[in-house]
KOLKOL-885874 format. One record per residue (C-alpha): x, y, z; residue in three letters. Coordinates in steps of 0.2 Angstrom, whole numbers, m for minus. Example, Ala and Ser with C-alpha at 12.3 -4.5 7.8 and 13.67 -1.06 7.14 Angstrom:
2
  east north    up residu
    62   m22    39    ALA
    68    m5    36    SER
! end
This chain:
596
  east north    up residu
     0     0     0    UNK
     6    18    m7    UNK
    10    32     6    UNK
    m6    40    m2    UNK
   m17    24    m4    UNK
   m14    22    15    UNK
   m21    41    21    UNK
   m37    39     8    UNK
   m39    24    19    UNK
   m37    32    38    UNK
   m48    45    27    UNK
   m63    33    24    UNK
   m61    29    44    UNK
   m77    35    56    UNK
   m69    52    62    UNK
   m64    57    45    UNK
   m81    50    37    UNK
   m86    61    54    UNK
   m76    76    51    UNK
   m82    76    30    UNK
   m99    70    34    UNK
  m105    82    48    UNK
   m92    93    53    UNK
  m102   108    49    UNK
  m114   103    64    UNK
  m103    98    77    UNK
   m93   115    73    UNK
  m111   123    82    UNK
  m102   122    97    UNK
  m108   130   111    UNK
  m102   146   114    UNK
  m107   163   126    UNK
  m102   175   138    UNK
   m95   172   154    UNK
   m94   185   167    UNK
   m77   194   174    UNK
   m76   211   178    UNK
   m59   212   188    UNK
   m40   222   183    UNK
   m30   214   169    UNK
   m18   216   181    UNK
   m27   200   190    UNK
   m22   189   177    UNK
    m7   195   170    UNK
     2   192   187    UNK
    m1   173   188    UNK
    12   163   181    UNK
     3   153   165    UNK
     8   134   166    UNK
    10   124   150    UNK
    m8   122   145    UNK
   m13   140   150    UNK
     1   146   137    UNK
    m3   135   123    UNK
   m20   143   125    UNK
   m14   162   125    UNK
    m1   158   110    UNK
   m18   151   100    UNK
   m24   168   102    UNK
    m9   179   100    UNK
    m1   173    87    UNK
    m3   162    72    UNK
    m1   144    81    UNK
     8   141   100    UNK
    27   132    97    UNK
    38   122   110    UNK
    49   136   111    UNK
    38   151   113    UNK
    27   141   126    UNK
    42   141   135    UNK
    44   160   132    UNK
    28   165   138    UNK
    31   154   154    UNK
    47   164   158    UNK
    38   180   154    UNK
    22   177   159    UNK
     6   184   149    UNK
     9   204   151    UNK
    29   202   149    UNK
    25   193   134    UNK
    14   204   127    UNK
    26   221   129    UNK
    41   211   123    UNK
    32   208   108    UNK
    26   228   106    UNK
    46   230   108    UNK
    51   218    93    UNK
    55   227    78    UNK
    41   224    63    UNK
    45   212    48    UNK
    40   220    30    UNK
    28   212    20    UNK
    34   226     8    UNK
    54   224     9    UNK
    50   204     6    UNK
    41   206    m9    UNK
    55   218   m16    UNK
    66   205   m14    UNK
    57   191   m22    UNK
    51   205   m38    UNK
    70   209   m38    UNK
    74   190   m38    UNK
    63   185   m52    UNK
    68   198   m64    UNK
    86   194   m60    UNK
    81   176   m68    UNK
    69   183   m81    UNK
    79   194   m88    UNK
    72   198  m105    UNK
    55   197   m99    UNK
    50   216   m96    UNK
    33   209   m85    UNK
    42   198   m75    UNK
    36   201   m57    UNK
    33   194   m40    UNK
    16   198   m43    UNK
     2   191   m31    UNK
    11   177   m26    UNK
    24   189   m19    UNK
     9   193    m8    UNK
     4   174    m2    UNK
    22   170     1    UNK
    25   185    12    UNK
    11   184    21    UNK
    16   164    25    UNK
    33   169    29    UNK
    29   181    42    UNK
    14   171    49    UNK
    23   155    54    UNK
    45   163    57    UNK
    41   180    59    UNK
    45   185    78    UNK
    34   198    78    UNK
    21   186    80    UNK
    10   197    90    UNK
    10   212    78    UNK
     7   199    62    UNK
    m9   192    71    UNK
   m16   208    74    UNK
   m14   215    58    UNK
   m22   199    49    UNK
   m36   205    61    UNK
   m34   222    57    UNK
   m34   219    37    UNK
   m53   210    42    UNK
   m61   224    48    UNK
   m51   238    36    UNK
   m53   224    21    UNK
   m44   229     3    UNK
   m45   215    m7    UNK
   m32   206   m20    UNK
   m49   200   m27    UNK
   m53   219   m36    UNK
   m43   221   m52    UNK
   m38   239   m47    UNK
   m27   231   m31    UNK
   m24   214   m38    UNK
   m11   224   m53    UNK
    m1   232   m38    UNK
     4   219   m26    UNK
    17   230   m20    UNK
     6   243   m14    UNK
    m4   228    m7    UNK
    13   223     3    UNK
    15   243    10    UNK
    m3   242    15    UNK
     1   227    26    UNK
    14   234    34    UNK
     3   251    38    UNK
    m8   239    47    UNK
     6   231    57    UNK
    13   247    62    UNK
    m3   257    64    UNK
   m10   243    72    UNK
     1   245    88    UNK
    m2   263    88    UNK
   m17   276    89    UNK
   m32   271    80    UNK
   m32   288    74    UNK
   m19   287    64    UNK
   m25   270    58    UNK
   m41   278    51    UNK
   m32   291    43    UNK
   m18   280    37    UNK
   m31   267    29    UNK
   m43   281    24    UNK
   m27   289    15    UNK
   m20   275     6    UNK
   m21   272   m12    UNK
   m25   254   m11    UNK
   m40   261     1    UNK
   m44   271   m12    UNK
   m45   260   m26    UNK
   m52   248   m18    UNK
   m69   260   m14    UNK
   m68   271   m26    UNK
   m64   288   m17    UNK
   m46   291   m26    UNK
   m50   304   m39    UNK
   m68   309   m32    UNK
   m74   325   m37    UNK
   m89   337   m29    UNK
  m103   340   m37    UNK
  m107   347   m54    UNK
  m124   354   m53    UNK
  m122   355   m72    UNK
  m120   337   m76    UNK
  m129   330   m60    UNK
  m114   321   m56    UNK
  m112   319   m35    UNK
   m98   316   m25    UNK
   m95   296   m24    UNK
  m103   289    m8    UNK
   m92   273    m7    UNK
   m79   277     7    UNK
   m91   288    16    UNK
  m103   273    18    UNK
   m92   259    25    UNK
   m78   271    33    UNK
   m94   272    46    UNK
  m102   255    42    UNK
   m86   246    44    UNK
   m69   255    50    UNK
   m77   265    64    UNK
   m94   265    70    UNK
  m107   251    62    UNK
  m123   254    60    UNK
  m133   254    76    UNK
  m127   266    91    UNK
  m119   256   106    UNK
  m119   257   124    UNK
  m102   255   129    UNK
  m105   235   133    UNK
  m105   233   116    UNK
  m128   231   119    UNK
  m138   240   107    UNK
  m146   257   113    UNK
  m165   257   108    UNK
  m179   271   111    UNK
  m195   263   113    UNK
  m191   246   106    UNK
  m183   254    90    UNK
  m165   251    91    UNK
  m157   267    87    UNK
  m147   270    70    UNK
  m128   280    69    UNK
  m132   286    54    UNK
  m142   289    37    UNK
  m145   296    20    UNK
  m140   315    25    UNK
  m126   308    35    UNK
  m117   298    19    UNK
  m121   312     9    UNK
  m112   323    19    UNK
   m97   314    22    UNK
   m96   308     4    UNK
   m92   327     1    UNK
   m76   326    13    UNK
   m70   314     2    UNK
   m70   323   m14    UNK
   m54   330   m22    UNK
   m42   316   m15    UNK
   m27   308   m28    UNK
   m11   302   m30    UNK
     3   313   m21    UNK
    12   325   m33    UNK
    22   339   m31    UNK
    12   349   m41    UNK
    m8   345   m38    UNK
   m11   348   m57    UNK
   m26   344   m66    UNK
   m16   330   m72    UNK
    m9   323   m58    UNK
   m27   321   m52    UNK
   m32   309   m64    UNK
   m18   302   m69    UNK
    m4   303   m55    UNK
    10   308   m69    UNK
    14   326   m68    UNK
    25   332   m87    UNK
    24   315   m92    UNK
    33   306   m77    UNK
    24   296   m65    UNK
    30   292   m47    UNK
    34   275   m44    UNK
    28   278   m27    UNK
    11   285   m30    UNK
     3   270   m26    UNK
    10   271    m9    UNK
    12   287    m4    UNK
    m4   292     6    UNK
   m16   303    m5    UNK
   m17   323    m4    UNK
   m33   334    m8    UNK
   m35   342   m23    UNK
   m43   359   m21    UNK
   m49   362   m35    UNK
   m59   345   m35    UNK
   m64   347   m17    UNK
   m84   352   m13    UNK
   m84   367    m3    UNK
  m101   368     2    UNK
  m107   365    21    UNK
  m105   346    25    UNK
  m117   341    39    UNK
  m116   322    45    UNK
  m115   313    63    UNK
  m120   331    73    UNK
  m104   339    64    UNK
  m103   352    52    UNK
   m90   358    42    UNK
   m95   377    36    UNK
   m94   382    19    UNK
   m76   385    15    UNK
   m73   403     2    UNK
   m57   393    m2    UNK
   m58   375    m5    UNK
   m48   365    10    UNK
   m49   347     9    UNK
   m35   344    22    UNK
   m49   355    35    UNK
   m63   346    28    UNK
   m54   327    32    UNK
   m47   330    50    UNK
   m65   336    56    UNK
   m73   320    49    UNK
   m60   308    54    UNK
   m59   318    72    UNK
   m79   316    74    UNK
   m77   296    70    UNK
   m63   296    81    UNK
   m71   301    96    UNK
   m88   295    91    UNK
   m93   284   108    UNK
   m97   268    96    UNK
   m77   267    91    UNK
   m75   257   109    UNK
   m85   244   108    UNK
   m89   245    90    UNK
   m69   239    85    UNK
   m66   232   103    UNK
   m78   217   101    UNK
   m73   214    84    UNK
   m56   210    91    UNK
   m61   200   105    UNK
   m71   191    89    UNK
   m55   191    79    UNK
   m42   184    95    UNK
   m53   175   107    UNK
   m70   173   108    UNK
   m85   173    95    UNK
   m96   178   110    UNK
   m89   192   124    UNK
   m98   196   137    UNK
  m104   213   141    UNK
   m91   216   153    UNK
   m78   208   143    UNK
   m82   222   127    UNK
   m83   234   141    UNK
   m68   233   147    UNK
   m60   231   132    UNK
   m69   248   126    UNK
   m64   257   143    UNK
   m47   254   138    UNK
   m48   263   120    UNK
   m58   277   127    UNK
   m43   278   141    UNK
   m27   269   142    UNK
   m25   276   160    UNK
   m14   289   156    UNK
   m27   300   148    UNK
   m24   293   129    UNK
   m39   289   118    UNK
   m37   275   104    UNK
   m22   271   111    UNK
   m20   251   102    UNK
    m6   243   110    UNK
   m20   245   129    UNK
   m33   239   119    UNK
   m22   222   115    UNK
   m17   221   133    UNK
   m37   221   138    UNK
   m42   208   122    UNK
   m29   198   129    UNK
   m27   200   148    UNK
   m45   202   152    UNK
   m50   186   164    UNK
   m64   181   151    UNK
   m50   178   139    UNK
   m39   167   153    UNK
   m54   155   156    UNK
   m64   142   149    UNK
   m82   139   147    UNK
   m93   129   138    UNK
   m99   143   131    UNK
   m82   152   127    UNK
   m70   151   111    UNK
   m73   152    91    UNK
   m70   142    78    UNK
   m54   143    69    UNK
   m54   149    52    UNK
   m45   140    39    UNK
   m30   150    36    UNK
   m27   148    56    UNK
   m28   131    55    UNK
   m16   129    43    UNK
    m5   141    51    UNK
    m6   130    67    UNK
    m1   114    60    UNK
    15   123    49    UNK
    21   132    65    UNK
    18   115    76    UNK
    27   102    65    UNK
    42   117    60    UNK
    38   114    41    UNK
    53   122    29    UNK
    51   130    15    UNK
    63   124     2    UNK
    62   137    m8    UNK
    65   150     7    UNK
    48   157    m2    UNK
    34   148     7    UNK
    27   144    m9    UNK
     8   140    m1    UNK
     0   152   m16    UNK
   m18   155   m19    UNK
   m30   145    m8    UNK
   m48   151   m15    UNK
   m54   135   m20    UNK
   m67   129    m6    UNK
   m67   112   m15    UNK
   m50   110   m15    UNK
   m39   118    m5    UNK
   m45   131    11    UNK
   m58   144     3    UNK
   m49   156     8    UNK
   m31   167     6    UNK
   m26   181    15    UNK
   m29   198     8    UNK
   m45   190    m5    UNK
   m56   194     4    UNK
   m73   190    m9    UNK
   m81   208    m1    UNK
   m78   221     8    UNK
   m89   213    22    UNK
   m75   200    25    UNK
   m76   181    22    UNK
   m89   181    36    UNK
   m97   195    45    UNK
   m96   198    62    UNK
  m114   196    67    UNK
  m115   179    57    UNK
  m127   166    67    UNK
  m126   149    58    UNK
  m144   142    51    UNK
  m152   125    61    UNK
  m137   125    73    UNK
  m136   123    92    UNK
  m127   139    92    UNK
  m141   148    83    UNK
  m154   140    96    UNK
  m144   145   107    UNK
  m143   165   103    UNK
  m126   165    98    UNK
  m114   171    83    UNK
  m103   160    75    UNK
   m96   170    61    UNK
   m80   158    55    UNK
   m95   146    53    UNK
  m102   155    35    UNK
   m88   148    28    UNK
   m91   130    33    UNK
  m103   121    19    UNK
  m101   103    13    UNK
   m90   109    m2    UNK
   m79   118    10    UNK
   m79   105    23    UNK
   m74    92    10    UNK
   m61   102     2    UNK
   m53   105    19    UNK
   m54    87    24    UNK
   m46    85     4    UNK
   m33    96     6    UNK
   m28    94    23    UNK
   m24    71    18    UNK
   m15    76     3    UNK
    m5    89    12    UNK
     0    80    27    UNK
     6    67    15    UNK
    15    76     2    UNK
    20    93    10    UNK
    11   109     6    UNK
    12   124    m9    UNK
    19   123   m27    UNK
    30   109   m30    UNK
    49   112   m39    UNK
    63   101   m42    UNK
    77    98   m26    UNK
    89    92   m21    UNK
    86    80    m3    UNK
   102    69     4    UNK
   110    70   m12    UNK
    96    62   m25    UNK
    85    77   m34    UNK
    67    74   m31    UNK
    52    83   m36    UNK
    40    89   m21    UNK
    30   102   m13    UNK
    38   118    m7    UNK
    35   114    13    UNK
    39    98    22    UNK
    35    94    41    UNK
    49    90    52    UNK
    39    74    59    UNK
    57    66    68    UNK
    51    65    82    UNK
    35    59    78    UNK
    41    45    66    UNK
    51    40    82    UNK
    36    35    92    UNK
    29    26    76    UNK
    27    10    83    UNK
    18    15   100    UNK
     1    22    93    UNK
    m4    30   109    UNK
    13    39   113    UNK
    13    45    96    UNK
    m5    51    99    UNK
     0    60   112    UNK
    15    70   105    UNK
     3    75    91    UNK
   m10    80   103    UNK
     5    91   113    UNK
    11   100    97    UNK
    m6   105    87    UNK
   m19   104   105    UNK
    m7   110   118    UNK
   m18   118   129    UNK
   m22   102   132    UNK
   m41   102   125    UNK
   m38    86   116    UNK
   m51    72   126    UNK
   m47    55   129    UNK
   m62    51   116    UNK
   m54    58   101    UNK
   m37    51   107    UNK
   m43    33   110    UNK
   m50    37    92    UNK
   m38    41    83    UNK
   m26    30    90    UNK
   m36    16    85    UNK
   m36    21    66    UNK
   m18    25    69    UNK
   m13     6    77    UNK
   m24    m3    60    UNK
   m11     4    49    UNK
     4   m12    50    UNK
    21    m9    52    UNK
    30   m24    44    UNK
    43   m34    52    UNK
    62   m31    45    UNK
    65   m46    36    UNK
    81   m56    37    UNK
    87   m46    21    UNK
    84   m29    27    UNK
    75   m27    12    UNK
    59   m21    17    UNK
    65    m7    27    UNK
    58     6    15    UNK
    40    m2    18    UNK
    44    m3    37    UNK
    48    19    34    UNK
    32    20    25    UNK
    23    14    36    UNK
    29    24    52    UNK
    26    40    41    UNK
    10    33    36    UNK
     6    32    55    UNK
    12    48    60    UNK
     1    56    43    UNK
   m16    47    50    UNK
   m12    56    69    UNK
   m10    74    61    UNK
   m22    73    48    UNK
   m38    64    60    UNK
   m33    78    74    UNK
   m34    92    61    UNK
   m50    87    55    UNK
   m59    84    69    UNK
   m72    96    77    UNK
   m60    97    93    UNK
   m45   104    84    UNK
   m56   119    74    UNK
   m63   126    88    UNK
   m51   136    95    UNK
   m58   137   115    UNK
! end
């Protein structure tokens, strides 16, 4: 029996038929607030054991390893956390201007040779499972779900590298002031193409044209203050059973005129430059990175009236005025808290915060205890340190979305990239691969919304949101199930020609150290165990699933050397094929994917 022909079998077994079959259902786990109102300051000062820092690292970073387990031990939760606000950021950027640099270096004649989007994928995998800024990557994955661009538009699929900049904003803006965040992502060119606000102009009564309402819209909507007002537990205010909107008609309208006369950076804010970004003929290299500048020429000047502010009618067009009213009244809108806060909590730890827990977490934007609002780096502290997020309940946690599990299971097993690239690529295809890649997000809306409750589940019955869950559907859950055997066996990404202990071999781009594993072979329940310790190390692996899997894992026959020694190949197989069936079956069950 082939390598392959042996995982197809461990496949067919009751937990993957289980995990194919009716995953979608048992992911409907039960979920809900649980109460806790005390100081961060409460948790961060008891030393985490081993279980307890396996769970923190789930949230914190892209997947808990041996080694910084062992780091947050010695650290503890808050030492941790500021050693990683400390660390100096890796550039999605600088990367993909090397690989660009590399493969016009070996394309020589080929004027569009270019990193392109793959530059993108590769990047983001490369700082996702060696980067050690593990804390700022994580957030800024989470960040680039609430202020979504998308590869998936053509206008920021043709510049990656603006794409890669934009990445990088969010990684650095993301420990900073959530001020300069909205400005920063409101300002950027990628922002702009993506919602249509770079080259918007006011009004010309002549040809009924109006100012585009795109950005105004979902800069509320979206980036700063959602649609319904908030109480700062994150509840819904109503007035006589209506629950109160943020805003309407009047107030998009008025907005969209803030966002007129805004284009590419020149030096000189010609009507050329405007439209076209070239000014005599010459176009900056950087425009597409280089936050936009107003026009005024193409800025309205009338009054601008939205969200109880207005900007007065301006004799002289100033666009520069016009935006730092707006993006100050969003700023200190009282929705921003809890608004931003719970998504977070959403994003890092829990599908389902308490009251308390998005209150704290929006106390600690509106005030980081020295006075400073939208202060980021406090609101981390209280997503992380907050005691809701150091418990568990049955009614606590999220399911894990697919680029998170992936990223768990290459950061576990130390996978290598033999290219040095971290050739994962494009992972769209639900049916086949993960149904989703970072930065493709199908709409602005995200791959799933906040508020998402799954139809006919427990969780829905039970009032509770599970928004990872709209991308679970039986093509999905197959496709994972799929791409998660073949992968296990054969590495994962694009596969190139190599050259392993001297022979050249053709295989995927990363391969699993699995030493250690294939070691303990020939003791199913030790070896169940060490998988269990790398990809469930907070220790939420139950003896059920274990007893499972090590039963599938003991049917797969390790021969006996024979007196030749020539079956020693089949003997090797047979260990890997062992050690394949106890990774694959613990990533596909229900267990693993819901991060609690």
């Amino acid at each position: 029996m082939t390598q392959q022909d042996s995982t197809v079998a461990v496949a067919r077994s009751p937990r993957a038929r289980f995990a194919a079959g009716t995953l979608i259902a048992a992911l409907a786990f039960t979920l809900a607030a649980c109460g806790g109102s005390k100081e961060d300051e409460a948790v961060a000062d008891v030393p985490p054991s081993r279980s307890e820092a396996a769970r923190f690292l789930t949230q914190a970073t892209f997947g808990p390893t041996s080694a910084e387990i062992d780091r947050v031990m010695a650290l503890g939760y808050r030492g941790w956390i500021e050693d990683q606000f400390a660390r100096p950021a890796g550039s999605h950027r600088a990367y993909w201007e090397a690989q660009d640099a590399a493969v016009k270096a070996a394309n020589p004649t080929n004027t569009g040779a270019s990193a392109g989007q793959d530059g993108i994928y590769n990047s983001f995998w490369r700082h996702a499972l060696t980067g050690e800024d593990q804390l700022r990557q994580r957030t800024a994955f989470a960040l680039s779900q609430i202020f979504v661009i998308s590869l998936q538009d053509g206008g920021v699929g043709n510049e990656p590298r603006a794409v890669a900049h934009y990445m990088d904003m969010l990684g650095e803006k993301g420990f900073g002031n959530y001020r300069d965040l909205l400005e920063s992502a409101s300002r950027h060119p990628m922002m702009g193409t993506y919602l249509t606000s770079i080259r918007n102009r006011k009004a010309d009564p002549r040809t009924g044209r109006v100012p585009d309402e795109n950005y105004a819209r979902e800069v509320m909507q979206l980036f700063s203050i959602g649609l319904q007002q908030l109480n700062p537990d994150g509840s819904v205010k109503q007035s006589g059973g209506v629950t109160l909107e943020t805003y309407g008609p009047a107030d998009i309208a008025g907005l969209a005129k803030v966002f007129t006369g805004w284009s590419w950076a020149c030096a000189d804010l010609s009507n050329t430059c405007f439209g076209s970004g070239s000014l005599g003929g010459v176009t900056d290299p950087e425009r597409w990175t280089k936050p936009m500048v107003g026009y005024p020429q193409y800025h309205a000047t009338e009054e601008k009236s939205f969200l109880g502010t207005t900007i007065a009618a301006q004799g002289t067009a100033d666009p520069n005025a016009s935006l730092k009213t707006a993006l100050d009244a969003l700023y200190q809108h009282p929705n921003v808290g809890p608004f931003i806060g719970k998504q977070l909590i959403q994003r890092l730890v829990t599908s389902n915060p308490s009251p308390a827990y998005v209150q704290a977490v929006a106390a600690a934007f509106d005030n980081n205890g020295a006075g400073v609002r939208g202060d980021m780096k406090a609101v981390i502290r209280a997503v992380l340190l907050h005691p809701e997020a150091r418990a568990t309940s049955d009614r606590s946690g999220k399911i894990r979305e697919p680029v998170l599990r992936l990223s768990a299971l290459l950061r576990a097993f130390g996978y290598a990239s033999d290219s040095g690239n971290f050739r994962i690529g494009n992972t769209d295809n639900a049916g086949s691969s993960l149904g989703q890649t970072a930065m493709r997000s199908p709409t602005v809306f995200n791959f799933y919304r906040p508020g998402y409750v799954a139809p006919g589940t427990q969780a829905a019955a039970a009032g509770l949101v599970a928004p990872e869950m709209a991308l679970a559907h039986e093509t999905s859950t197959a496709g994972y199930v799929n791409y998660l055997r073949d992968g296990v066996s054969s590495g994962f990404g694009a596969s190139a020609s190599v050259t392993v202990n001297g022979t050249q071999v053709t295989r995927r781009d990363l391969q699993p150290n699995f030493a250690a594993e294939i070691a303990l072979a020939d003791r199913p329940a030790e070896l169940v165990q060490q998988v269990a310790d790398k990809l469930m190390p907070d220790g939420s692996m139950p003896d059920a699933l274990k007893n499972e899997i090590v039963t599938a894992v003991s049917a797969i026959t390790i021969p006996a050397l024979n007196n030749s020694g020539s079956n020693q190949a089949q003997i090797d197989s047979a260990k890997r094929n062992r050690v394949n069936a106890a990774v694959f079956l613990t990533m596909v069950s229900p267990e693993f994917q819901v991060q609690k």
